[in-house]
N, C-alpha and C positions, 0 to 999 in steps of 0.2 A: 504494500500500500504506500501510496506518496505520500509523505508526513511531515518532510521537509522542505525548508527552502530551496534545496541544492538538487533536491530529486523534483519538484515541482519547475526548476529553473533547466533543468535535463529535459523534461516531459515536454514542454511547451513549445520547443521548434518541433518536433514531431505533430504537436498536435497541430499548429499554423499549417504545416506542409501535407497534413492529410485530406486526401481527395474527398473524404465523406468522415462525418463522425456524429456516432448514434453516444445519447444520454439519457442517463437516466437517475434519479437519486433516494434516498431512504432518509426517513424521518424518526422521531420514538413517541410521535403521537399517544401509544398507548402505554408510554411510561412514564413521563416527565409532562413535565407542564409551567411555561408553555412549551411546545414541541417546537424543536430547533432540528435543522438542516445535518445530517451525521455521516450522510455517504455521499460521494457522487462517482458515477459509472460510468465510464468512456468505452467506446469501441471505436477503435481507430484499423487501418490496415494491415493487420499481420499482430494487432495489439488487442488487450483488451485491459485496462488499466483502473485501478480504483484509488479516488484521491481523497484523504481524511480533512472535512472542513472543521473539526473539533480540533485539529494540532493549530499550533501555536505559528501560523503561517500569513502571510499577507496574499490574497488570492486574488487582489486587482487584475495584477497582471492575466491569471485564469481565465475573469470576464471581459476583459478586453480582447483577448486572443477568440474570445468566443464571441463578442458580442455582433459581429459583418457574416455570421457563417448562418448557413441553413443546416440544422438540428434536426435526425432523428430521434422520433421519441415513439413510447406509446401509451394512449391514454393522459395527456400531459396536464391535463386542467392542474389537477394540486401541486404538480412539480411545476409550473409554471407559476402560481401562486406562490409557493414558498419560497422559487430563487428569487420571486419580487420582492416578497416582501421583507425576507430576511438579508438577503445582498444587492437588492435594488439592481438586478439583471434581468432584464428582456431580449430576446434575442429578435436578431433580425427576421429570420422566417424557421418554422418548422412544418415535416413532413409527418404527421401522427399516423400512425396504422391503424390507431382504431378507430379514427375520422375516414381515415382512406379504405377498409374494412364496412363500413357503414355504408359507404356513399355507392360501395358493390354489390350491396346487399346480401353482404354474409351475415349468416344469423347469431354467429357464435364468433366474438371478435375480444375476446380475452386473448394474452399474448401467447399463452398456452395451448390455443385451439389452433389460433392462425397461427403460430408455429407450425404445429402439428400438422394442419391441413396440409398447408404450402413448400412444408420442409421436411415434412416427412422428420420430425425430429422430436421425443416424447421429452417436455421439461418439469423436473422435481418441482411441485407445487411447494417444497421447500418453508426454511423457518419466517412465513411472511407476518409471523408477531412477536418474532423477534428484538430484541432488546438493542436499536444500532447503534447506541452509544457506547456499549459494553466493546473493552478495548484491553485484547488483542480482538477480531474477530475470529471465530470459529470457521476450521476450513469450510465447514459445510455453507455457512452464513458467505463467506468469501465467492465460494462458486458459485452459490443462488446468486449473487448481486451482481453478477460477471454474467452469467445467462440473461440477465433484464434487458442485455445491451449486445450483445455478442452476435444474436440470430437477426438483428437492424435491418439490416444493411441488406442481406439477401430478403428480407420479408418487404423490404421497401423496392428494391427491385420487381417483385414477383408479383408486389400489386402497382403499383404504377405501370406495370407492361397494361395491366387490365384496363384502368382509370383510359389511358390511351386508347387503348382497342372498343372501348366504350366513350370515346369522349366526352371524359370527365374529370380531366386534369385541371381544368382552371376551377370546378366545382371542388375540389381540393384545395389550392390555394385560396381561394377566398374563406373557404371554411376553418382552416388552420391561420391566416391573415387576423381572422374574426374572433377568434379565438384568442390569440397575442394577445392581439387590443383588448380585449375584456379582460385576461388575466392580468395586462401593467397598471390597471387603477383599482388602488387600495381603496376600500369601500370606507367611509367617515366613520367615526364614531356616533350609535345613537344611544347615550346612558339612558335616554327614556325607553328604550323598546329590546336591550341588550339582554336583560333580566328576564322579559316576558317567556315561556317559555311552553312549548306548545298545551294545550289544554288550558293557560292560565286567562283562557278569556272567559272560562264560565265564573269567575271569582269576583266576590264582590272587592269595592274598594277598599275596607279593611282586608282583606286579607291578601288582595295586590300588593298594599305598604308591607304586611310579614314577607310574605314572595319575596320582594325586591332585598328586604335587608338580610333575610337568607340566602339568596345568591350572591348578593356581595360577602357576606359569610365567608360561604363556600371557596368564592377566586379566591379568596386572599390564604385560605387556608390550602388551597391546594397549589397557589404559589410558593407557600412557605416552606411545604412538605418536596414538590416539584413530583406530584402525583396528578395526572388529570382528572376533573370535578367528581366525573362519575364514579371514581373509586371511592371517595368518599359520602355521599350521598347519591341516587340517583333522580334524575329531573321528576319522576313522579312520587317520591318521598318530600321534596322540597314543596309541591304542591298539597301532598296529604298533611305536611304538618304546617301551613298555611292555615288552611280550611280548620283545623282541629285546636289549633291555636285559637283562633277568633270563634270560636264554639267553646272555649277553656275545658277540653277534651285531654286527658291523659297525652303526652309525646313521647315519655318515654319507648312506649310500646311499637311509634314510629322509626323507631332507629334501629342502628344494627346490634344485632348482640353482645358483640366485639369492638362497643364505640368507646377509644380514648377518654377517658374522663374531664382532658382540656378540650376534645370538640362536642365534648356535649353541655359542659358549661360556656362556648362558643353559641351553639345554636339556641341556647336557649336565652343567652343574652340579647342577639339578633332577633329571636321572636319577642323581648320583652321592648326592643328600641320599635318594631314594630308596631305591637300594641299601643304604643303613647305616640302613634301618628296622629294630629286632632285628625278628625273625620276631613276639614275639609282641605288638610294638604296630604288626604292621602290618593294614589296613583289615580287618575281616571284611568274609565275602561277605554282603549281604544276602538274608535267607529268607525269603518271603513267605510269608505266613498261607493255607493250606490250607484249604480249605473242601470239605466231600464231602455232599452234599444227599442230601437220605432219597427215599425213594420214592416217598410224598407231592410234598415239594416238584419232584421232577422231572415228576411230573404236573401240579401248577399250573405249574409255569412252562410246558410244553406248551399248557394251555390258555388262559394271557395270552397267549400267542404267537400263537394262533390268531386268539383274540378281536380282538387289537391289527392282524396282517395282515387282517382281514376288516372291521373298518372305516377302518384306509387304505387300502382298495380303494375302500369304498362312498361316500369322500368323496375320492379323489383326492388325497392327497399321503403324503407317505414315512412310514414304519410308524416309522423314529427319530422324528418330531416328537411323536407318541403316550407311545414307550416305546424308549431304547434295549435292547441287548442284556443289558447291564450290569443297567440298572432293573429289566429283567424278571426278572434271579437275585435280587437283595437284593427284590424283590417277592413273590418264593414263598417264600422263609425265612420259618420260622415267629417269629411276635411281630416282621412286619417293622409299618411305619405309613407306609401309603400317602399320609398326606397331609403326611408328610415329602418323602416320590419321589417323587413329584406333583403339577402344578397343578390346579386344580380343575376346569379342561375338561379337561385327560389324564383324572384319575378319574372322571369324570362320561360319558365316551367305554370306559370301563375296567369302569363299574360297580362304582367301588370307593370 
């Protein structure tokens, strides 16, 4: 593994002078918290290299030697999030397989399948909740993370011959274009809606203000521990003892058997700053914007509907990569602009 300056300052005219280079990288999401960036995978020609962003390294140079090149990857959403968010790298273009997988309408576009399909090569479904911060890494960990990136390059070959023979190479780039863009901006902070947490809209306003100061609770405690939330509470525990709080219901009985004695004096102090919310600075419910579509627009969107299911039939793949559900309402609203909701094969497939 590259771990130093000198072997990362070795790697680097290699990797400028390679004709193609597939990437890929590992997180510890489900160890640590917050989850920090632990592996990154290269495949380069004749190489297959793995570089440690935990060593004590300056990797500017890394993202710069990468930041002009086109990237294979596969499935890149979260790995394109993370190198943004955590080393503010965006890459110029990538090649995803399991966009360009999609858009051929293979039904099975795990890296695994389309491996296997295409290459005839069976890959170890491997330690994939594994611990990547843990250092040294274990051979076995070492060659799964080498496989992520290894079989790139021919599997990206093997579908772009298709994407061609199909003419749907540009329906590629623009879908992987669109994808970049969306992964390089960091979404705001919303402290008022950060908390909410799915089901917590049947809750009244009391027991929103307990919610809110138990997941704040919760980050700070699982910052401090560097365990993620769910290990120590889970999202629907934080809502039962919400509810049961503002009913002055037993909580003990909410918790876990094996709960530390400082985070149950933690939550229960969080349910007590709760309770002394007055009534009226405690959370509104939030109320979504209503929209009731005229009789017009319920006819277009019937007939995008039509249109969008009848030529994902006529070409074989899912009527979402066309249009979702969603797309197709804000698409029949009048003064909507399709070439907002749309790339220009979707519209050109759309007639719009």
């Amino acid at each position: 593994m590259i771990a130093t300056a000198v072997q990362l300052k070795e790697f680097l005219p290699r990797l400028k002078a390679a004709e193609w280079i597939a990437l890929d990288t590992e997180a510890d999401s489900l160890h640590a918290y917050p989850a920090k960036l632990c592996l990154l995978q290269f495949s380069i020609p004749g190489a297959d290299e793995l570089v440690d962003p935990l060593a004590k390294i300056d990797l500017d140079p890394l993202w710069d030697t990468l930041r002009h090149r086109e990237l294979l990857l596969h499935g890149s959403d979260y790995d394109l999030r993370l190198l943004r968010e955590h080393h503010n790298f965006v890459p110029h273009a990538i090649f995803d397989t399991m966009i360009a997988a999609r858009l051929l309408g293979i039904m099975k576009f795990g890296l695994q399948d389309l491996v296997g399909q295409a290459l005839g090569v069976k890959l170890e479904k491997g330690p994939q909740k594994a611990d990547w911060a843990q250092r040294p890494l274990t051979p076995r960990m070492a060659d799964y993370a080498r496989n992520d990136t290894r079989y790139l390059h021919p599997l990206v070959s093997n579908l772009r011959e298709q994407l061609v023979a199909k003419g749907r190479v540009t329906w590629l780039e623009e879908s992987c274009a669109a994808l970049v863009a969306e992964c390089a901006i960091l979404p705001p902070p919303e402290p008022d809606r950060e908390w909410r947490l799915k089901g917590s809209a049947r809750l009244t306003r009391e027991e929103l203000a307990v919610l809110r100061e138990l997941w704040h609770w919760r980050e700070q405690e699982a910052t401090r521990c560097n365990r993620p939330p769910f290990f120590l509470l889970s999202h629907d525990t934080l809502l039962d003892l919400a509810i049961a709080a503002v009913d002055d219901a037993p909580l003990d009985p909410l918790l876990p058997r094996r709960f530390a004695p400082h985070r149950r004096e933690g939550v229960l102090k969080a349910v007590s700053r709760g309770l002394a919310v007055p009534l009226a600075e405690c959370p509104d419910k939030l109320r979504g914007v209503s929209y009731h579509p005229t009789d017009a627009e319920h006819a277009r969107f019937d007939r995008f509907k039509s249109l969008r299911d009848r030529k994902a039939t006529e070409l074989g793949i899912d009527p979402t990569l066309i249009a979702s559900k969603q797309t197709l309402e804000w698409l029949s609203r009048n003064g909507s602009k399709p070439e907002e909701l749309l790339l220009k094969w979707q519209r050109g497939l759309m007639g719009l």
